[in-house]
C-alpha atoms as an extended CHARMM CRD file, in Angstrom:
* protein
*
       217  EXT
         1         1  UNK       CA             14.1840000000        4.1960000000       18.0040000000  PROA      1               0.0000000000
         2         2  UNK       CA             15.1120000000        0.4780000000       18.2040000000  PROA      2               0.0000000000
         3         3  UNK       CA             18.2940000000       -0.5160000000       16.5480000000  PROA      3               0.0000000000
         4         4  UNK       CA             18.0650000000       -2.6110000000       13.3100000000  PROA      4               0.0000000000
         5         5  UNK       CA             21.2260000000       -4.3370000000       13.5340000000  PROA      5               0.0000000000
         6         6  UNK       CA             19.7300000000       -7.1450000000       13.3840000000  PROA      6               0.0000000000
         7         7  UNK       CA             17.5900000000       -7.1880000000       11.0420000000  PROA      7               0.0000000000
         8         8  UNK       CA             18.7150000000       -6.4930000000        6.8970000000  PROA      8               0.0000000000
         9         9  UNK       CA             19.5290000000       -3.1540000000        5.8050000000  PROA      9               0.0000000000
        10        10  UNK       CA             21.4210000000       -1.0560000000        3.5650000000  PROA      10              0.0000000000
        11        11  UNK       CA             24.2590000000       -3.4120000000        2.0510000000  PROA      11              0.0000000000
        12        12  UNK       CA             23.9790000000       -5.2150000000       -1.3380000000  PROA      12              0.0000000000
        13        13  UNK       CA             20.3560000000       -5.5180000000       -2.9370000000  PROA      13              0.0000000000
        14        14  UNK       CA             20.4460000000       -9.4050000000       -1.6340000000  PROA      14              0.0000000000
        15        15  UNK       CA             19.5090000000       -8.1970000000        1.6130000000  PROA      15              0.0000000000
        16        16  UNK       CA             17.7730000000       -5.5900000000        1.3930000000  PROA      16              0.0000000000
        17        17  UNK       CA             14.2820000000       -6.2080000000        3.0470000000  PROA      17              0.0000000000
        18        18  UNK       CA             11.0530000000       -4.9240000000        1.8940000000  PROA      18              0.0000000000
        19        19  UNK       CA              7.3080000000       -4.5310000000        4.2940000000  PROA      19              0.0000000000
        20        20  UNK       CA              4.2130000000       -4.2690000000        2.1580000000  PROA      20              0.0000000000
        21        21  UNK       CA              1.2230000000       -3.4210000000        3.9590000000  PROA      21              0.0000000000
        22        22  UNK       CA             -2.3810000000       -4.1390000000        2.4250000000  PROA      22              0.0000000000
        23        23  UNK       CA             -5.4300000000       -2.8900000000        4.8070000000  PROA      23              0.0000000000
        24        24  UNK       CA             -9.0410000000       -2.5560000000        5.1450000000  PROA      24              0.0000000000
        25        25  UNK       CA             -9.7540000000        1.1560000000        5.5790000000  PROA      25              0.0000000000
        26        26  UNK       CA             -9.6790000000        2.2060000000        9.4170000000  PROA      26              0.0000000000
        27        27  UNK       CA             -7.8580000000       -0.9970000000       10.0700000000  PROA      27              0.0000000000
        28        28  UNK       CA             -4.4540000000        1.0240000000       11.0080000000  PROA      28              0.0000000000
        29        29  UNK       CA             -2.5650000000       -0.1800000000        8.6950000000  PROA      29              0.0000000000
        30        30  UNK       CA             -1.0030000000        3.3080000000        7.7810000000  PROA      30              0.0000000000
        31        31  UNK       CA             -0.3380000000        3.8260000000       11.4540000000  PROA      31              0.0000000000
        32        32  UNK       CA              0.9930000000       -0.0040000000       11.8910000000  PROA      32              0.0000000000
        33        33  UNK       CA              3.4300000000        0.9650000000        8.6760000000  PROA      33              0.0000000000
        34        34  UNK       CA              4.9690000000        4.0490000000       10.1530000000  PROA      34              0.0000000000
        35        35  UNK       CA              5.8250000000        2.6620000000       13.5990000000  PROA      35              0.0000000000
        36        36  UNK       CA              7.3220000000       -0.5460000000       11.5590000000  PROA      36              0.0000000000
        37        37  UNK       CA              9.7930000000        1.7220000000        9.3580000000  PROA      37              0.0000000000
        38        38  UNK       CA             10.6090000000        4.1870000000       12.7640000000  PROA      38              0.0000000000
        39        39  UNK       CA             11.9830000000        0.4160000000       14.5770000000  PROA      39              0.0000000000
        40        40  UNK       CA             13.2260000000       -0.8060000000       12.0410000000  PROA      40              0.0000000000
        41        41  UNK       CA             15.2980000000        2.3450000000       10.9890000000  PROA      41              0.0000000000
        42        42  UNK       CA             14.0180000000        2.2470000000        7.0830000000  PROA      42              0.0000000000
        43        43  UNK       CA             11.6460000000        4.5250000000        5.1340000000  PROA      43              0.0000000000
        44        44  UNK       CA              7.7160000000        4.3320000000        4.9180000000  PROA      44              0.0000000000
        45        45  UNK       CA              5.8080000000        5.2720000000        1.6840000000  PROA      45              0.0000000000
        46        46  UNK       CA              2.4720000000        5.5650000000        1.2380000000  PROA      46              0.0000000000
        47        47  UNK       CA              0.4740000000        7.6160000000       -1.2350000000  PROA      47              0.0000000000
        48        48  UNK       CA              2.3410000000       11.0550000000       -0.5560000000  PROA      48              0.0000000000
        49        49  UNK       CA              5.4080000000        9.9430000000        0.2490000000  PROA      49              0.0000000000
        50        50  UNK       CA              5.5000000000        7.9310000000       -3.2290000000  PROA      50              0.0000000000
        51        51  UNK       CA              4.7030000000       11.1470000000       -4.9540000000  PROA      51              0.0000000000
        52        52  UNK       CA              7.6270000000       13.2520000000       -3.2110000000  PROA      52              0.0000000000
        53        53  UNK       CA             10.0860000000       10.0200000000       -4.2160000000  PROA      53              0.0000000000
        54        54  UNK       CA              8.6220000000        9.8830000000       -8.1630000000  PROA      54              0.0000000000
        55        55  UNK       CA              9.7130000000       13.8220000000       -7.9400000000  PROA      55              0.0000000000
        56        56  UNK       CA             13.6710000000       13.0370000000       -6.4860000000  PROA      56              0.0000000000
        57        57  UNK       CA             13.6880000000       10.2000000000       -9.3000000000  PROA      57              0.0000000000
        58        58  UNK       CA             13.1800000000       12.6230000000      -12.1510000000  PROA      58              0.0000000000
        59        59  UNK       CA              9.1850000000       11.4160000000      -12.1290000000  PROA      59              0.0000000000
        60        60  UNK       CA              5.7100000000       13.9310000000      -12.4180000000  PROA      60              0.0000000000
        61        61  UNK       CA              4.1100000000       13.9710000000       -8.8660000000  PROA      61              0.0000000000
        62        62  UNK       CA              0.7000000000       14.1870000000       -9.8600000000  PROA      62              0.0000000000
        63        63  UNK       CA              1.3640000000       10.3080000000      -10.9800000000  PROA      63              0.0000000000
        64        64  UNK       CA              0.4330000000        9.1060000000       -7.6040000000  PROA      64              0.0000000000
        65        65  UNK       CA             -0.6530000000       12.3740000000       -6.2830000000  PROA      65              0.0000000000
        66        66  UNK       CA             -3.5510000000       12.5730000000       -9.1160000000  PROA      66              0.0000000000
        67        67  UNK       CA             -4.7780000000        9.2200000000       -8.3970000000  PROA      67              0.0000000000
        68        68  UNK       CA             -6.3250000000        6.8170000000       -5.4660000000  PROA      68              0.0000000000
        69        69  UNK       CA             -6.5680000000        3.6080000000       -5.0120000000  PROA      69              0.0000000000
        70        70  UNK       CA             -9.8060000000        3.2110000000       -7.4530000000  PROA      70              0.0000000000
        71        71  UNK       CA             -9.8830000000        0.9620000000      -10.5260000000  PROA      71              0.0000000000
        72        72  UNK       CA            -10.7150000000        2.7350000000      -13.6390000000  PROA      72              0.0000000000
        73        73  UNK       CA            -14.0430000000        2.7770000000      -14.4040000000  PROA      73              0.0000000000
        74        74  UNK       CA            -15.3100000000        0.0320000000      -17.1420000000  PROA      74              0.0000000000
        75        75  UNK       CA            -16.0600000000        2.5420000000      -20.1520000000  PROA      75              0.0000000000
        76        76  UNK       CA            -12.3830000000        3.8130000000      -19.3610000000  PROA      76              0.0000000000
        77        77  UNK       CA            -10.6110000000        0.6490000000      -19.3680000000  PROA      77              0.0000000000
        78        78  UNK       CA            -12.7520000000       -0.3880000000      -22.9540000000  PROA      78              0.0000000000
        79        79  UNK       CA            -11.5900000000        3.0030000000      -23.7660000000  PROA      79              0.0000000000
        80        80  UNK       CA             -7.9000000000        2.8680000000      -22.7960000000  PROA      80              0.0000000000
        81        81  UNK       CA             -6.9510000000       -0.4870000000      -24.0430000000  PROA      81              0.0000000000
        82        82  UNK       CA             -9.3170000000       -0.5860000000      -27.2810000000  PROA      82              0.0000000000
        83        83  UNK       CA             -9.1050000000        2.8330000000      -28.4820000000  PROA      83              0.0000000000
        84        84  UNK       CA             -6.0120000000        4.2680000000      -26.8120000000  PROA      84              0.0000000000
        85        85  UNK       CA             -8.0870000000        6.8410000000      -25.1680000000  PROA      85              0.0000000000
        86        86  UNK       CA             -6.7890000000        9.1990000000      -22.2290000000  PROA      86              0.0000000000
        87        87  UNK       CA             -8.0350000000        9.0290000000      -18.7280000000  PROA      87              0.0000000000
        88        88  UNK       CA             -5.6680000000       11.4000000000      -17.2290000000  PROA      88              0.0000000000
        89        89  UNK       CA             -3.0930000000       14.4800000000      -17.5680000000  PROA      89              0.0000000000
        90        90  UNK       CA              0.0920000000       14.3170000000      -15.9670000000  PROA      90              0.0000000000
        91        91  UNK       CA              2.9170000000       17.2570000000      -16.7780000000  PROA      91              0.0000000000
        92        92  UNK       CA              1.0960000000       18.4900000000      -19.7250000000  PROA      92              0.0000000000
        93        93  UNK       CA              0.5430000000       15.1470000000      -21.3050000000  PROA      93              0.0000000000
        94        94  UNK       CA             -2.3200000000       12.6350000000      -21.2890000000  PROA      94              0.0000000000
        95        95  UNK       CA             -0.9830000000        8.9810000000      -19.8760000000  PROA      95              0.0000000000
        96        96  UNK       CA             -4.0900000000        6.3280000000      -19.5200000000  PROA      96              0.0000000000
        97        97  UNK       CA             -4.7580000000        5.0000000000      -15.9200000000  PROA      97              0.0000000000
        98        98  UNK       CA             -2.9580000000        1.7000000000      -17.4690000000  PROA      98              0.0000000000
        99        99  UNK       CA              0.3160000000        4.3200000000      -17.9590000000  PROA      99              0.0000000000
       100       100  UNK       CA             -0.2630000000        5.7690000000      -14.8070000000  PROA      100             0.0000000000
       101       101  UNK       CA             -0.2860000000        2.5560000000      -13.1720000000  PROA      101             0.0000000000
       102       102  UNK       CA              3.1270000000        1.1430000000      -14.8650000000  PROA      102             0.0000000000
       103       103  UNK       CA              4.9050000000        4.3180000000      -13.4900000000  PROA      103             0.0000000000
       104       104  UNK       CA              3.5970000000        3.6500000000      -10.4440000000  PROA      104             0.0000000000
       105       105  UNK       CA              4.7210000000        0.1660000000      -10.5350000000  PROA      105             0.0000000000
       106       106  UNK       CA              8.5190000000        1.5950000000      -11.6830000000  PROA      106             0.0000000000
       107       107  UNK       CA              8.5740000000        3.8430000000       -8.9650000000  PROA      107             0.0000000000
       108       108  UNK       CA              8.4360000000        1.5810000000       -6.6320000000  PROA      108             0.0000000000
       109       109  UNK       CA             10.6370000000       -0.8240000000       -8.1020000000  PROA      109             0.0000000000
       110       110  UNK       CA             13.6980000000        1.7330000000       -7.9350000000  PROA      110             0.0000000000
       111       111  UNK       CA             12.7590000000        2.9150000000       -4.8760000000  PROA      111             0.0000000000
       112       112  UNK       CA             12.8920000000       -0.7500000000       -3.1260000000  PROA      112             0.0000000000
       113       113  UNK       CA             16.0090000000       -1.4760000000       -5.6830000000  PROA      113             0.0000000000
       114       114  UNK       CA             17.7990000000        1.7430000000       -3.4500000000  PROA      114             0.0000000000
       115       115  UNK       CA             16.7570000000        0.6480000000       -0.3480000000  PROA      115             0.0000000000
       116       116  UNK       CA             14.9270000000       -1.2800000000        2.3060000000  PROA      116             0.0000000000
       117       117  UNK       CA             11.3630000000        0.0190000000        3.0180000000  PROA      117             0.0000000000
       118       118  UNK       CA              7.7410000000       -0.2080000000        4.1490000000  PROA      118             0.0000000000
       119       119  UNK       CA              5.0190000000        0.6480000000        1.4990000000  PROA      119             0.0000000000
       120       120  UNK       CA              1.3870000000        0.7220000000        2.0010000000  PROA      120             0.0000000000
       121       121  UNK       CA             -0.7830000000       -0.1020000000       -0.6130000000  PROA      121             0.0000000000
       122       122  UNK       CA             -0.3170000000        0.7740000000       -4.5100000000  PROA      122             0.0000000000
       123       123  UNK       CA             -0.5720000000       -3.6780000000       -5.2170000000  PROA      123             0.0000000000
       124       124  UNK       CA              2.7810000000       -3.2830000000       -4.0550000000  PROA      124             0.0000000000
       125       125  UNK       CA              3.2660000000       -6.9340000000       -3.0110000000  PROA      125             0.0000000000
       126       126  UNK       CA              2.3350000000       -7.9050000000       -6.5090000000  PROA      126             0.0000000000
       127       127  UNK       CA              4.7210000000       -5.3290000000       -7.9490000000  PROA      127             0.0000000000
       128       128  UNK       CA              7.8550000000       -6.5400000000       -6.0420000000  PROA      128             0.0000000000
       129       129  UNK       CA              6.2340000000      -10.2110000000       -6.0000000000  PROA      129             0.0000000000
       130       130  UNK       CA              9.9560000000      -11.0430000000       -7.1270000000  PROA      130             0.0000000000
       131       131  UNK       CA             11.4550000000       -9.6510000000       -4.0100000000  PROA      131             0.0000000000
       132       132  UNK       CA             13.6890000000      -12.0700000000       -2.3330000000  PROA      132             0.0000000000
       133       133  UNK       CA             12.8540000000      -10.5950000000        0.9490000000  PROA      133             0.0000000000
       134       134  UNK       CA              9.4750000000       -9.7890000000        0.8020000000  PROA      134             0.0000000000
       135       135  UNK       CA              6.7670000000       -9.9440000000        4.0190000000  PROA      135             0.0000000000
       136       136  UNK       CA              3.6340000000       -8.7750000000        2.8340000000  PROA      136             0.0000000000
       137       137  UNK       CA              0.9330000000       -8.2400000000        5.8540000000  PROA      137             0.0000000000
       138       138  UNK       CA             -2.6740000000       -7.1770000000        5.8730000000  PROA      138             0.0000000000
       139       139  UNK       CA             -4.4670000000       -5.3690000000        8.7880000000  PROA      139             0.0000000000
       140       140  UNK       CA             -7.7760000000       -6.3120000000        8.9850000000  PROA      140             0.0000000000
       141       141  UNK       CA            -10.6460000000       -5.7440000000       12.0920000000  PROA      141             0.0000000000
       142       142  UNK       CA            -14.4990000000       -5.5010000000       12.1710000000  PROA      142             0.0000000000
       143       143  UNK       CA            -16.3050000000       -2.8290000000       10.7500000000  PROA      143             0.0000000000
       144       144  UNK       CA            -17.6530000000       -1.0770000000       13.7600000000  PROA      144             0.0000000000
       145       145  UNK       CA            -14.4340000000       -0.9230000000       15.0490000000  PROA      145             0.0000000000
       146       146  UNK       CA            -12.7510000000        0.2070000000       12.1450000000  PROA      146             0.0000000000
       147       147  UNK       CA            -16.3030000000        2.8360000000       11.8060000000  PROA      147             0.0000000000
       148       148  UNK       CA            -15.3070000000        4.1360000000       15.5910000000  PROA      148             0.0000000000
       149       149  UNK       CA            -11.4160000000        4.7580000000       14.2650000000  PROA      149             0.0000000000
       150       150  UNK       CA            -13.5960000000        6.9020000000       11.4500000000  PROA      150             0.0000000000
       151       151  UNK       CA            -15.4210000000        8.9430000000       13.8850000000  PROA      151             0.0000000000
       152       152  UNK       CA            -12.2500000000        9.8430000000       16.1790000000  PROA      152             0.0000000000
       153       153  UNK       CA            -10.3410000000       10.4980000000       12.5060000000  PROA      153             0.0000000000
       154       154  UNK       CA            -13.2880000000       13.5930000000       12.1930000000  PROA      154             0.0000000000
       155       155  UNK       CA            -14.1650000000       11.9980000000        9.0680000000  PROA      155             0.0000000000
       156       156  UNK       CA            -17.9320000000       11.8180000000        9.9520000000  PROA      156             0.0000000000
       157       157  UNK       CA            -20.0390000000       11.9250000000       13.3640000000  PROA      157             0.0000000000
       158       158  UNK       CA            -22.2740000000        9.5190000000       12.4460000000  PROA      158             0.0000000000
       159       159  UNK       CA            -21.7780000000        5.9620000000       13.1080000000  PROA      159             0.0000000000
       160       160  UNK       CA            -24.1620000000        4.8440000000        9.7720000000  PROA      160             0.0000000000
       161       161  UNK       CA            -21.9900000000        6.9780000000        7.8400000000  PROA      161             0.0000000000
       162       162  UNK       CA            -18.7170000000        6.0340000000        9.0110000000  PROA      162             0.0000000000
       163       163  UNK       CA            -19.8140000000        2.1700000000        8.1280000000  PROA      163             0.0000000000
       164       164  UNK       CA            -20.5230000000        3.4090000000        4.7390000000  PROA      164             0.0000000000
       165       165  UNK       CA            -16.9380000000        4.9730000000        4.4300000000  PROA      165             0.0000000000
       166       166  UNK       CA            -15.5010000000        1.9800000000        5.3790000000  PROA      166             0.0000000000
       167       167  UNK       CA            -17.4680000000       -0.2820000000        3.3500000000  PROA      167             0.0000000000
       168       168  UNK       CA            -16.9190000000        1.9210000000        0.3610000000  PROA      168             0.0000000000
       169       169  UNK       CA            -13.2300000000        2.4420000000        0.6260000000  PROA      169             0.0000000000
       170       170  UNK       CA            -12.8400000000       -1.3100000000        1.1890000000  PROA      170             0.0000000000
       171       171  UNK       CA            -14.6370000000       -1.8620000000       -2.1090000000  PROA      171             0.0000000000
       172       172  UNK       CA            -12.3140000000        0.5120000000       -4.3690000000  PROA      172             0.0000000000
       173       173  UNK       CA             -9.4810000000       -0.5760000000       -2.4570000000  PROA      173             0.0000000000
       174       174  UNK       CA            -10.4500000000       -4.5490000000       -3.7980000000  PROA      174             0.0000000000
       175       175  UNK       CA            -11.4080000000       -3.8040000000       -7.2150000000  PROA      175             0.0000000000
       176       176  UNK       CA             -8.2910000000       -1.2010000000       -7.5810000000  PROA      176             0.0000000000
       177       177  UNK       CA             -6.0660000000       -4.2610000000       -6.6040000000  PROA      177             0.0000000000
       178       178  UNK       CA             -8.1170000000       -7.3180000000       -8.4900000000  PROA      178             0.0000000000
       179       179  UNK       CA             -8.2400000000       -4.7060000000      -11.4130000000  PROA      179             0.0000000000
       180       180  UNK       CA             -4.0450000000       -4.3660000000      -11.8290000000  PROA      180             0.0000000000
       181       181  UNK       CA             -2.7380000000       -7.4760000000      -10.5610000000  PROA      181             0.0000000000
       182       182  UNK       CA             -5.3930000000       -9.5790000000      -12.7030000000  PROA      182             0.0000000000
       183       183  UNK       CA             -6.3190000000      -11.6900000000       -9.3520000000  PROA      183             0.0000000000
       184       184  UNK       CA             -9.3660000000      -11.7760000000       -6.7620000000  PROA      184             0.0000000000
       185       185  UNK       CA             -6.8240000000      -11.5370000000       -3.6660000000  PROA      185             0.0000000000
       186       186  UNK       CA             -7.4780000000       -8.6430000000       -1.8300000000  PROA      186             0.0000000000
       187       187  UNK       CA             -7.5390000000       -9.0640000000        1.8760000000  PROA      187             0.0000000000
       188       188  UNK       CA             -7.5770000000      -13.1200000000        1.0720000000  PROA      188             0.0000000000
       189       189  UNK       CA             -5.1800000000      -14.5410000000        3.9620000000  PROA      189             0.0000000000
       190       190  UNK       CA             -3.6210000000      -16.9550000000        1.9060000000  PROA      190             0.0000000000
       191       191  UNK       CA             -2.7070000000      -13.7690000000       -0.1040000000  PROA      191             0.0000000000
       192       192  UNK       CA             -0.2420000000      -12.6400000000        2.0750000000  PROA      192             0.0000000000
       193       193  UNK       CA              2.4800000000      -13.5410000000        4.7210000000  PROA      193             0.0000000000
       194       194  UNK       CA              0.9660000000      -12.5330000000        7.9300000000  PROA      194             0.0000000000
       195       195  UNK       CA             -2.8840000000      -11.0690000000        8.4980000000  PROA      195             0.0000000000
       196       196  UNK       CA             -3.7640000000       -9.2750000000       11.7100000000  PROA      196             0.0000000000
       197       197  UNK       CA             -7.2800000000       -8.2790000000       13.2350000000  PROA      197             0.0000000000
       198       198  UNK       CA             -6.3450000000       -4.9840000000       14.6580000000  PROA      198             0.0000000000
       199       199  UNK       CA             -8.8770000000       -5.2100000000       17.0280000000  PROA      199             0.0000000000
       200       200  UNK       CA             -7.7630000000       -7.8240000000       18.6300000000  PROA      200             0.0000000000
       201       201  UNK       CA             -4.3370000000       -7.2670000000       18.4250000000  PROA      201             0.0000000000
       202       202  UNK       CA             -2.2370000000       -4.3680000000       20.1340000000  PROA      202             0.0000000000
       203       203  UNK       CA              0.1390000000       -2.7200000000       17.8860000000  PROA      203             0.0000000000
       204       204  UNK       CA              3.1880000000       -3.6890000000       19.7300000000  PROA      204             0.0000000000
       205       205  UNK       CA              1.7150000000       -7.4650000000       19.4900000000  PROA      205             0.0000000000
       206       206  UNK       CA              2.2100000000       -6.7290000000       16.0290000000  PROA      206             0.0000000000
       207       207  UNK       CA              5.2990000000       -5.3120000000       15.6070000000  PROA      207             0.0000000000
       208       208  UNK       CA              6.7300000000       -8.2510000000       17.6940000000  PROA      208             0.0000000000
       209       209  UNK       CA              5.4700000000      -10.7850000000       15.3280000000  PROA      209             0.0000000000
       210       210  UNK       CA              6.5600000000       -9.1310000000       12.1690000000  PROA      210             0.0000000000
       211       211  UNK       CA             10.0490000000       -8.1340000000       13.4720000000  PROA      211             0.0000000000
       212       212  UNK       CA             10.3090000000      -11.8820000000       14.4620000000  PROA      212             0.0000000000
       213       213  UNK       CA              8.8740000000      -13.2110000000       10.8560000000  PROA      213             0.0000000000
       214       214  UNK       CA             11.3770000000      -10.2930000000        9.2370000000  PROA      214             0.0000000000
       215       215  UNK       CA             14.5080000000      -12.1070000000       10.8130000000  PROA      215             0.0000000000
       216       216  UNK       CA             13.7650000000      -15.4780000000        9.3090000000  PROA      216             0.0000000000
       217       217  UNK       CA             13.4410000000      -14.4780000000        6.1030000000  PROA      217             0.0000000000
């Protein structure tokens, strides 16, 4: 592992630094995330990793366990916000996807309030939008390519189908993230501080650029 003396760590909450990584789905981005946190010495969180943390902080699991990146569906939302209405059960109580969402959000507030991190996903740049060192970065690349990183996953062996993954994943991943943060910004560039094309783009080539954008900021 690099050393990340030179980059902001662990002192007061004025320098902590905090990664947020939005991505199209076979784009990398998880992988890209993981190898950032491992040089820069700090944790990664993505889906599971938030649900162990929400556990340690005194939270239900199932919060981020029990649900993906997926907007609620339109007869829920009229539901939840008009008429109160569940949509989900977490610990033995029913918490709308609206609730779910906030606790989400609060998680990862106190997480990055702990500690500098990397976090995939969860509209976790517009969460911490507030963060005074921020770097948001989305990992983009074409869809055959990112249909080929599919295939060698073992989610499919079929090259049609593996499009459709993508293409579907990329959709719920948008409206999930339009939905809660009340914007049409999902993999917009102007969105975000950096935006790679994976395909074009080795993952060291990467890290390099973000380290370098990390210690300006």
């Amino acid at each position: 592992m690099e050393s990340s003396d030179n980059v902001k760590g662990e002192g007061n909450s004025a320098n902590k630094f905090l990664i947020v990584i939005g991505r199209e789905y076979g784009s990398g981005g998880r992988r890209i995330g993981k190898m950032l946190a491992e040089r820069l010495g700090v944790s990664y969180y993505d889906k599971t990793l938030l649900s162990e943390a929400a556990s340690r902080l005194g939270y239900s699991p199932e919060i981020f366990a029990s649900k993906d990146e997926k907007r609620p569906s339109l007869l829920r939302s009229m539901l939840s916000f008009n008429l109160g209405a569940p949509t989900a059960n977490i610990g033995g109580s029913t918490l709308s996807d609206e609730k779910i969402y906030e606790y989400q959000s609060r998680i990862i507030k106190e997480i990055c309030e702990r500690e500098s991190c990397v976090i995939v996903g969860r509209t976790a740049d517009y969460v911490m939008r507030e963060h005074p060192n921020m770097l948001s970065l989305f990992v983009h690349a074409p869809r055959e390519h990112r249909a080929e990183a599919v295939i060698r996953r073992g989610e499919t062996t079929d090259m049609r189908e593996a499009m459709d993954i993508t293409t579907r994943n990329d959709r719920n991943r948008a409206s999930y993230y339009n939905y809660y943060t009340n914007r049409e910004a999902w993999g917009r560039a102007s969105n975000y501080h950096l935006s790679f094309d994976s395909s074009r783009l080795s993952d060291e080539a990467i890290l390099a650029a973000v380290r370098a954008m990390l210690s300006g900021i």
